[in-house]
N, C-alpha and C positions, 0 to 999 in steps of 0.2 A: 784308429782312435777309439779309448773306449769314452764311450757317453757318462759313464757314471761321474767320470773324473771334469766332463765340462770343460776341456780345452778346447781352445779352438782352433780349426785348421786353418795356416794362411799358406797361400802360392803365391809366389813372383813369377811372372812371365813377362816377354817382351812384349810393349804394347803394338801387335802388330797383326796382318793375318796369317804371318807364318807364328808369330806367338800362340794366338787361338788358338790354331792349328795342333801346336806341340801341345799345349794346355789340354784341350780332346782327348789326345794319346795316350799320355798321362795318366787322364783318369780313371781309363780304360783300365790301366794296371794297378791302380789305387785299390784298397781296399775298401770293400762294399761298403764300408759307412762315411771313408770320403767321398765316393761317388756320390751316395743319395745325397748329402748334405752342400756340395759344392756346384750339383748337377740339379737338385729338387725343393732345395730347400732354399729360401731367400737369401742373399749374399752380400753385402756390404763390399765396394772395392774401391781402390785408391788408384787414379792413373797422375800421376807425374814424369815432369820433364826437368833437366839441369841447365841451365842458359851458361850464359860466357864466364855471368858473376861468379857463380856457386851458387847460384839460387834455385830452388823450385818453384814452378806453375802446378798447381795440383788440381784434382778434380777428385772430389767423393760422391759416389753414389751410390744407388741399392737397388737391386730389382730379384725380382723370384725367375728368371733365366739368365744367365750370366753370361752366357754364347751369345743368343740372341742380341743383349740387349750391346755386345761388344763390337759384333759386325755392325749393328745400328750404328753407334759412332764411329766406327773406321768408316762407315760410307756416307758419314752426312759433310755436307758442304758446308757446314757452319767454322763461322771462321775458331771458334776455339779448339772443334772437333782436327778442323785441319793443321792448325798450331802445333795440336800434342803429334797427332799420326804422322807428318811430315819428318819427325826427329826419330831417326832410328834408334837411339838409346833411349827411348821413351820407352818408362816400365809400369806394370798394373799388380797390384796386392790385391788376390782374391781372399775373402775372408768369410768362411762358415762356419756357424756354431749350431748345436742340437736343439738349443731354444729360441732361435731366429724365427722369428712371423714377421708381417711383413708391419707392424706398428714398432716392433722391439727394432730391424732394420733402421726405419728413417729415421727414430730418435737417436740409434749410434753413429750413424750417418752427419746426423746434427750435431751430435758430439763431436767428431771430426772436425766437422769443418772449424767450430769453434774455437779447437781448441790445436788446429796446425797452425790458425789464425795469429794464435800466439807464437808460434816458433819465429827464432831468427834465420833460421832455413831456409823459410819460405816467402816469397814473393807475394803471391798472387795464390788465391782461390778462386776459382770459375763455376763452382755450382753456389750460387745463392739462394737458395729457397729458404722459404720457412717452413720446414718442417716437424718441428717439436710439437708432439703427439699428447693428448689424454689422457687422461687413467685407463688401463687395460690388465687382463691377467697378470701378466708378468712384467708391468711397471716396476715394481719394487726392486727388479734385479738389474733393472738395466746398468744404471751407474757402475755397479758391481762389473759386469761381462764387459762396458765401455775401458776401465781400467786395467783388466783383466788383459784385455786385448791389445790395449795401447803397450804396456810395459814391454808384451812380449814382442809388438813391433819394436820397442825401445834396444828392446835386447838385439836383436837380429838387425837392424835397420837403423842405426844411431845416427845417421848421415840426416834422415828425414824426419828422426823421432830422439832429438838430439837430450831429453829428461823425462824421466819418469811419470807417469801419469798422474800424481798430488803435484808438483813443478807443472804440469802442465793445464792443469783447471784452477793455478793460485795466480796466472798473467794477466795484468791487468785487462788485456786484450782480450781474454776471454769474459772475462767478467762483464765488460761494456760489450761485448756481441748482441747486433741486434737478431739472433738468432735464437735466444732463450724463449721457452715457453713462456709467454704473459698469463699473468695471475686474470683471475673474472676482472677485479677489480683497473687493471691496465688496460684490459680486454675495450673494459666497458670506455676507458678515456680514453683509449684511441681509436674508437668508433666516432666519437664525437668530436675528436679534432680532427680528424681528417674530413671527417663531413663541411667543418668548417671551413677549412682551407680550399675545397674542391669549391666552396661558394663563392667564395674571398677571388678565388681565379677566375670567376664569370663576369666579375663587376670593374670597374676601372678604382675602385677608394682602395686610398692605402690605411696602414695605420692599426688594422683591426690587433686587438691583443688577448691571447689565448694565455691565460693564468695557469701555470699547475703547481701547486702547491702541497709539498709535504716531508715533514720531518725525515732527519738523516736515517736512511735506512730502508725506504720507501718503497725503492726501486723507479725513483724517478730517470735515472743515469740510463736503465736498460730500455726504458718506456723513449725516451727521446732515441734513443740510438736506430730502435726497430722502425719509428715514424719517421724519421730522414729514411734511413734506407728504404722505404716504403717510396717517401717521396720521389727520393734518385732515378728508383727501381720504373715510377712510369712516366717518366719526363723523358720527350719528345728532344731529338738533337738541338732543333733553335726556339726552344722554349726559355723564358727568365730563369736565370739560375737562381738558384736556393742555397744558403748559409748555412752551416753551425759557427756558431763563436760563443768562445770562452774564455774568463779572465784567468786561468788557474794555468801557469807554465808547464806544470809533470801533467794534468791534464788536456791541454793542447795538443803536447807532447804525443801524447797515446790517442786522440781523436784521429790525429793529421797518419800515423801509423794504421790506422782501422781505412783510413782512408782512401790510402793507398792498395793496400792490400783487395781489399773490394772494389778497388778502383770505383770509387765515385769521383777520386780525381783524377782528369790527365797526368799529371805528373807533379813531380815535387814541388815546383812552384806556382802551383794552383792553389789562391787563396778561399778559395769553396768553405775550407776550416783556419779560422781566422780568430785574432783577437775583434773586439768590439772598435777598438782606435783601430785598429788599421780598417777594418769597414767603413767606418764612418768617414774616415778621410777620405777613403778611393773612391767614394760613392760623393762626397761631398767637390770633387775634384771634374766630376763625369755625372750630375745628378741626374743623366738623361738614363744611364745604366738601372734602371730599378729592377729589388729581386721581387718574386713570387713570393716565398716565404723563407722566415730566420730562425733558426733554431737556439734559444739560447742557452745553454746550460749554466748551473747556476748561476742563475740572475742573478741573486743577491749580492753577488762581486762586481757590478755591473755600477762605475762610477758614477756621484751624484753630484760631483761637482769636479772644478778642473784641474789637471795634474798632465806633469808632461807636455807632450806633444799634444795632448785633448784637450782646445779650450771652451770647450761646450761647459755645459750646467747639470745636463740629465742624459746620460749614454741612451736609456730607453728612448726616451722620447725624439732624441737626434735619429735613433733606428727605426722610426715611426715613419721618416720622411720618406723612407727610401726601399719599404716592402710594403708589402697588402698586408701579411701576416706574420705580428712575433709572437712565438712559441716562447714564453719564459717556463725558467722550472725556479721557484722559491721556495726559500726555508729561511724566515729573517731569522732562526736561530743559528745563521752559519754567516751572519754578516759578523766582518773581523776587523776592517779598518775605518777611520775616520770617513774617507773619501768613498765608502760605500753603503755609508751608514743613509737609512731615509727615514724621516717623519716619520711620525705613527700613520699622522694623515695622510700621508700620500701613499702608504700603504692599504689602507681603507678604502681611499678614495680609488685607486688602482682593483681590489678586492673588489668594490662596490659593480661599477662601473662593468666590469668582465660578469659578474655575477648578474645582471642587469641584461646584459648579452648574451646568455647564455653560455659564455665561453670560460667557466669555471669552473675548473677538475681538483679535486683535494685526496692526495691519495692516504689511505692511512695504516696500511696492512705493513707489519714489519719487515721485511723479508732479509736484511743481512745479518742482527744480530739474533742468534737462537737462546735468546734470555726469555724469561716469563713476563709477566705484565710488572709481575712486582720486583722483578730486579729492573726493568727498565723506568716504572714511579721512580724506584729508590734515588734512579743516576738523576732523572729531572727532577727530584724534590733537590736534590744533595748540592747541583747545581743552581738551580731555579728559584729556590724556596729556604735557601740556605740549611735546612732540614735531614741530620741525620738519623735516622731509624733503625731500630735492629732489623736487618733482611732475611728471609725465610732462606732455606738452602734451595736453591735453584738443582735441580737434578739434570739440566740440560747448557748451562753454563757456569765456564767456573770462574768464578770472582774472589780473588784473595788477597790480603794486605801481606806485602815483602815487613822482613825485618831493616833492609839496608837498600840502597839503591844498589848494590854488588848483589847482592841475592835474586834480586828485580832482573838485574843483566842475566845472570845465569841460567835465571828459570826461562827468560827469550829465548837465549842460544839453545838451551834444550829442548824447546817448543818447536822451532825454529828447522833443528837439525833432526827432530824425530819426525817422518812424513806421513807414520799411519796416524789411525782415526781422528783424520781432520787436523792436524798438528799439521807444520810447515810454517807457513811464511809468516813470520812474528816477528815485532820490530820493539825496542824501546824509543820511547815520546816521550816528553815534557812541556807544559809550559814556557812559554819565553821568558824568564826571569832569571837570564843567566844573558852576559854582553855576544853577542855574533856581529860583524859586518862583513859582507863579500869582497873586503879589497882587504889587504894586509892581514898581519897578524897582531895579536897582543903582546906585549911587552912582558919579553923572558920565556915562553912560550913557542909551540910550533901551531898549534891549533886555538880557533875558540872552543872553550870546551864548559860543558857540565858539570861543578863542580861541587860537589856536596864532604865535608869536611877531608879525609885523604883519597877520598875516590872522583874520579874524573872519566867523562869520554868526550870524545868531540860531537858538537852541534853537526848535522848533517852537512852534505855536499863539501867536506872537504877533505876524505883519506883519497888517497893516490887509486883511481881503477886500472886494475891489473890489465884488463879483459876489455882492447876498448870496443867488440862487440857487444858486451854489456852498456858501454855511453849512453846509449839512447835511451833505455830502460828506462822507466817510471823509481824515485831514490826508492823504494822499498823493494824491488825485483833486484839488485846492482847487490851480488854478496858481500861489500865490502860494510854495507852499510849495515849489518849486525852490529858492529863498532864503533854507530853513530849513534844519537839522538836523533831522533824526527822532531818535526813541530808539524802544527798548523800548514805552513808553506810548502811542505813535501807531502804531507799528509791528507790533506783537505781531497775527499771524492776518493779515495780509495777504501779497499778494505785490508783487513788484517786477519788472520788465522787468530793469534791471541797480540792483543796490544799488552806494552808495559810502560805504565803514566807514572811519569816523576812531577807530583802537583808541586810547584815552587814553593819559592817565600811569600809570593801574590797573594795565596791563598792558604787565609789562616780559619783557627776556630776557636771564639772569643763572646763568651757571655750566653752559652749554649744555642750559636749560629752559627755558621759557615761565612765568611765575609772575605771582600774583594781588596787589596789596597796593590791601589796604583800604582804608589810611590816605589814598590818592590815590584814592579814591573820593569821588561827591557823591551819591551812589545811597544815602541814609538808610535806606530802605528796605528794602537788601538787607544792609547793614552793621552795622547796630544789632542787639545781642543776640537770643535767643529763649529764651521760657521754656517750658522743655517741661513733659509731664505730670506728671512727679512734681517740679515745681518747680525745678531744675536749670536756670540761665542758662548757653546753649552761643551761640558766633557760627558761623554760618554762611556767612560772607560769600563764602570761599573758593567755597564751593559756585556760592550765589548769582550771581556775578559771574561766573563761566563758562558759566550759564546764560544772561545776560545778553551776552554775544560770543556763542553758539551762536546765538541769536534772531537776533540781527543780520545772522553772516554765512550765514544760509541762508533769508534774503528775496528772492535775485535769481533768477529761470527762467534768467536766459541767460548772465547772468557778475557778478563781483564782482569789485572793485576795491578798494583795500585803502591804508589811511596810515598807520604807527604813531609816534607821537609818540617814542616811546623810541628812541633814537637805537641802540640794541644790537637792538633787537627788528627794527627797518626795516631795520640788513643783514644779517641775518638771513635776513627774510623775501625781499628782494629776493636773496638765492643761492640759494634752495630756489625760487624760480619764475623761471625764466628765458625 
């Protein structure tokens, strides 16, 4: 190998001790800089098995002796050790590079796991650690050599390494890993929740409520994901079991898949990750069952009054009965329907109360979209403040008004289909101001669709999936959906590469404001009356529907692009970005 050139050497061998064995010999005949580098230098390696499915069990780790550390697990009695060793087609990927020390190791290590996490491939991961490492000399290139490395297992190993390495750090599954390095700022809140909850389990009161609060983009998603598995990770066999629940379907979806795969739960029908209604019922059915602690993700979806099968008043407060500790994560700016909407006051009073307790974390550090300060004002005035402003050029995101919603489309699919620098998974969205229902079709028509004067596409979740290993997917992972509209519904808790927003007829711009009308709403939803507590029918929608543009335009990392139907709003906005 020459070094200059920074490739990396990978082996397959049998995971076995006549594989070691040949692996040895091998080296012996390798040239002097595979040896130093696979024999002396730290080594990243992947041991995997194939079960009946077609699945893999995998195992990533790292150590600076690779021999050593291989007979260590062929001879341990632990039962995963004995799982992989017992299957004779059990295989191991040794993998060296010239700039491997042992901090560059565990963070590719942590990459791995992360990011097989996401494969449909794979089953099961069996090293769960947290390993994501510091700042150190050669930080900067890790990402680089993680990619580097993957692709080329992609290339060689497509069975285990089934897309490319931009495909495989855009799944939602890696994204939600509670594996990522925590910011200071996460650092610092989940030093203090968990101090709380270890308290909350000494004493017999239920009820206690842990607030965390902050705006789309937070890294609230990762912060909760890493404190469950935290939680999971030191809980005792017949100890009270512990929740996540969330109201979000595409996000349930992808909880209850991390789920599994980490195995926090026995099996598929383990409700551990759960809606809020089916909790509340099973627990209201069995209220002798109580958990330890509930993890809620986005609370603010969290019903304030009854619908359905729920005939409660306040989901939180019914979830009060029946843990010591709820973990909410809020952002009233992402509440979107009537039946989710709460008082100012009882959000204060909620805020007050926690803050009183000590048990209030408010995160504020951006971490998903790479805009400046003033392209992110710009979206909260534009939304918020009805306030559009000329914007300075952002040199780290691109922000641009389409001529057409077909231009809008185009520039997706090319975002979309191009997977270097940061490009990939980009979807067009819209507000709801166009008719959808999930049963039938419209009249004359095969789809509900987008339609903006001869151009159309369909509203999400209904072109045919080719691939139904794709079904499960999260709607913006599933390729078909380049040719859909997202909303809110598909959208809500994900990220995007570059989003493309088609602002409806909802929202117009009239009398040098930004303004909301209802009436051009299709979003039921968010439109339709509310009755609050002391019985008083108030609309909301104003609110709602600006919640509903926030969601939207702060799903892209790298840029967003932009179409408004309202012909006063589009030059508008097309003079404030130039």
């Amino acid at each position: 190998m020459d070094a200059i050139n920074n490739e990396p050497i990978i082996k397959k061998i049998n995971y076995s001790k006549d594989g070691l064995e040949s692996f040895s010999s091998e080296l012996i005949s390798d040239t002097k800089k595979d040896q130093i580098l696979l024999s002396k230098y730290p080594t990243v390696y992947i041991i995997y098995q194939k079960d009946s499915s077609g699945k893999y069990t995998t195992y990533v780790g790292e150590t600076d002796d690779i021999t050593r550390r291989t007979k260590e697990h062929l001879n341990s009695d632990e039962d995963k050790w004995r799982y992989l060793s017992r299957n004779k087609k059990s295989e191991m990927l040794v993998i060296g590079h010239p700039f491997f020390n042992k901090s560059l190791t565990l963070d590719i290590e942590n990459q791995f796991i992360m990011s097989l996490n996401g494969m449909e491939s794979v089953k099961y991961t069996l090293n769960q650690k947290f390993n994501a490492q510091n700042r150190y000399f050669t930080s900067i290139l890790m990402m680089k050599l993680f990619r580097d490395i993957w692709d080329d297992l992609h290339d060689k190993y497509t069975y285990l390494f089934p897309v490319d390495s931009s495909n495989a750090i855009d799944t939602a599954l890696y994204k939600i890993s509670p594996f990522h390095r925590l910011t200071d700022e996460q650092e610092k809140a989940m030093a203090i929740i968990f101090e709380k909850i270890l308290k909350a389990g000494s004493n017999k009161n239920f009820g206690q409520i842990i607030f965390i609060e902050g705006t789309a983009g937070t890294g609230k998603t990762v912060l909760l994901s890493h404190l469950f598995h935290t939680i999971i990770a030191g809980k005792g066999v017949n100890e009270p079991k512990d929740y996540l629940l969330v109201n979000h379907d595409e996000q349930l979806k992808v909880y209850r898949q991390l789920g599994i795969k980490l195995q926090w739960m026995k099996s598929s029908d383990d409700d551990m990750i759960s809606k809020p209604t089916h909790f509340i019922l099973e627990h209201e059915k069995h209220p002798e069952e109580k958990a330890d602690t509930v993890v809620v993700d986005e609370a603010h979806l969290l019903w304030t009054q009854g619908k359905q099968s729920y005939r409660g008043k306040n989901q939180l407060e019914d979830l009060r009965k029946f843990a010591k500790t709820i973990v909410v994560v809020f952002d009233r700016k992402q509440i979107l329907k009537t039946e989710e909407y709460w008082e100012n006051k009882k959000i204060l009073d909620l805020e007050d109360q926690a803050k009183k307790d000590d048990n209030y974390v408010e995160l504020t550090h951006q971490l998903r979209m790479k805009a400046s300060k003033e392209t992110t004002d710009w979206i909260n005035d534009f939304v918020y403040n009805g306030i559009l402003q000329p914007l300075p050029r952002d040199v780290n995101y691109d922000i641009k008004i389409m001529n057409s919603p077909k231009e809008l489309h185009e520039k997706i699919i090319n975002k979309n289909r191009n997977k270097e620098y940061g490009h990939g998974l980009s979807r067009v969205l819209s507000t709801f101001d166009w008719s959808y229902k999930q049963k039938g079709s419209p009249e004359g028509e095969k789809y509900w669709n987008v339609r903006i004067g001869d151009w159309k596409l369909p509203w999400n979740l209904q072109l045919p999936v080719s691939d139904k290993k794709v079904k499960h997917l999260p709607w913006a992972e599933q390729p078909q959906t380049i040719n859909e509209v997202g909303s809110t519904y598909t959208i809500q808790g994900f990220d995007l590469n570059y989003a493309g927003v088609i602002i409806g007829p909802a929202v117009k711009f009239r009398d040098g404001k930004v303004v909301f009308c209802p009436k051009d709403s299709k979003n039921n939803n968010a439109i339709r009356n509310r009755t609050l507590e002391d019985g008083t029918k108030v609309n909301v929608a104003q609110e709602l529907l600006r919640n509903e543009l926030n969601v939207l335009l702060t799903r892209g990392v790298n840029g967003l692009y932009l179409y408004a139907v309202d012909e006063k709003l589009q030059k508008e906005l097309i003079k404030s970005i130039r």
